[in-house]
Wavefront OBJ file of the C-alpha trace (Angstrom):
o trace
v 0.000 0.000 0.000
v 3.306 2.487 0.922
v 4.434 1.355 -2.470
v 1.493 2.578 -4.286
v 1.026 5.360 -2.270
v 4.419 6.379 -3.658
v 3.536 5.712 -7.289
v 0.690 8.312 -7.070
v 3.400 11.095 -5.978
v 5.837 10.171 -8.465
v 2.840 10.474 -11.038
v 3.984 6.414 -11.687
v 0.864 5.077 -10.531
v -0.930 3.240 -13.444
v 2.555 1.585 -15.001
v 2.853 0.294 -10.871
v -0.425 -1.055 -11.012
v 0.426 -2.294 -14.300
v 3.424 -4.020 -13.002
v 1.460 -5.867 -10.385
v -1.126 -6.694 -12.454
v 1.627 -8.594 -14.779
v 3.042 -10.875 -11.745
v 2.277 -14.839 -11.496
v 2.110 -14.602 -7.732
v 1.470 -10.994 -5.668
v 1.765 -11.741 -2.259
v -0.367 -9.274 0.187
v 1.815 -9.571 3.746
v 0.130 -8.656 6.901
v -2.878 -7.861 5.432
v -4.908 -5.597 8.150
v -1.894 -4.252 10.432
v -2.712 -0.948 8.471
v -5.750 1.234 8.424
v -7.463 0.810 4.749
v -8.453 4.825 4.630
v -10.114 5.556 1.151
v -7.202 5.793 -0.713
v -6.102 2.312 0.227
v -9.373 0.723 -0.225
v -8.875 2.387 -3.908
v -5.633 1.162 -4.264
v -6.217 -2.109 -2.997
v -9.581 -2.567 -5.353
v -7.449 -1.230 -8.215
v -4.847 -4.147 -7.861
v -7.286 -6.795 -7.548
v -9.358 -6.089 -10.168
v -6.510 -5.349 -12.720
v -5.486 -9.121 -11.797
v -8.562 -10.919 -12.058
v -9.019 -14.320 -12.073
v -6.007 -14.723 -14.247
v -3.292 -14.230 -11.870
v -2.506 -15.616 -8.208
v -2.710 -13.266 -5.459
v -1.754 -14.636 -1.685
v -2.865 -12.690 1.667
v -1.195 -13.337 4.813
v -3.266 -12.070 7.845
v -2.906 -12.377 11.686
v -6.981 -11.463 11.695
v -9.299 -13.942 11.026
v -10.788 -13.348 8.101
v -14.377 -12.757 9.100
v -12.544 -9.528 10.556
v -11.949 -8.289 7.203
v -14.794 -5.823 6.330
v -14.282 -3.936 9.374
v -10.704 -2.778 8.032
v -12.392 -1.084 4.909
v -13.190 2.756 5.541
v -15.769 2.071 3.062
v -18.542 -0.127 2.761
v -18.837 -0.570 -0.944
v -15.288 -0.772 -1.218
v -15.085 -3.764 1.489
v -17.654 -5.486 -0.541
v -15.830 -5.093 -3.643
v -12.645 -6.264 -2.568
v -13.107 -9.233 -0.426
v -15.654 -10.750 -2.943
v -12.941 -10.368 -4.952
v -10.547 -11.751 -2.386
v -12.528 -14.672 -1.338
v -14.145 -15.927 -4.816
v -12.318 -19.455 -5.766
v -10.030 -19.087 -2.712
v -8.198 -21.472 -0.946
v -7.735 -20.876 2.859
v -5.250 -22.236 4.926
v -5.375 -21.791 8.839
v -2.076 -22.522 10.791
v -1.501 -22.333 14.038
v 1.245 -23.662 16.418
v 4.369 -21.728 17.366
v 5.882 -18.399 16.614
v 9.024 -19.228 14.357
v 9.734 -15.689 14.636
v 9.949 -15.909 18.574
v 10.730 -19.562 19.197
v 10.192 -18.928 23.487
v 6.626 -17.884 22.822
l 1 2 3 4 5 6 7 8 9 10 11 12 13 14 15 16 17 18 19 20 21 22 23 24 25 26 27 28 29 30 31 32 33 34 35 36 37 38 39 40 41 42 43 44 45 46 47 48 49 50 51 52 53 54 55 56 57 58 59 60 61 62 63 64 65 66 67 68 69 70 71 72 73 74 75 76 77 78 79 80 81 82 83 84 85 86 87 88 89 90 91 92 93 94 95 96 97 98 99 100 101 102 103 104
């Protein structure tokens, strides 16, 4: 989202979108440890859409994912995206131990 953000300043914004658009496999990391303000629900619809159903997009969330919609500053957006996030999804759960902090 920073990295779009940036695009629109340096007037690069479509050819970035383009860019991500054109990649096999975009993975989204820690999806929801930001604040999805209009401009990122934009952004984040824009980058979706662009990738349709042809191209693999992966997002990695501590939230469960019926906390989703509540991230979206906006409704419509929300809708938009995660029906676009969830249609012919696969959904893996793990659990277990923090392999970042192996005492925890």
């Amino acid at each position: 989202m920073n990295e779009l953000e940036r695009a629109r300043v340096k007037s690069e914004y479509l050819e970035y979108v383009n860019q991500l658009a054109g990649l096999d496999l975009l993975i989204i990391d820690d999806f929801g440890l930001m604040e999805m303000d209009l401009d990122k629900c934009r952004d984040l619809f824009e980058v979706i859409d662009s990738r349709g159903s042809r191209k693999s997009t992966m997002f990695v969330s501590q939230l469960p994912v019926k906390a989703w919609y509540e991230l979206f500053a906006d409704s419509t957006y929300a809708d938009a995206c995660l029906d676009r996030m969830v249609h012919k999804a696969y959904r893996l759960e793990l659990s277990g131990r923090n392999m970042r902090n192996p005492n925890s």
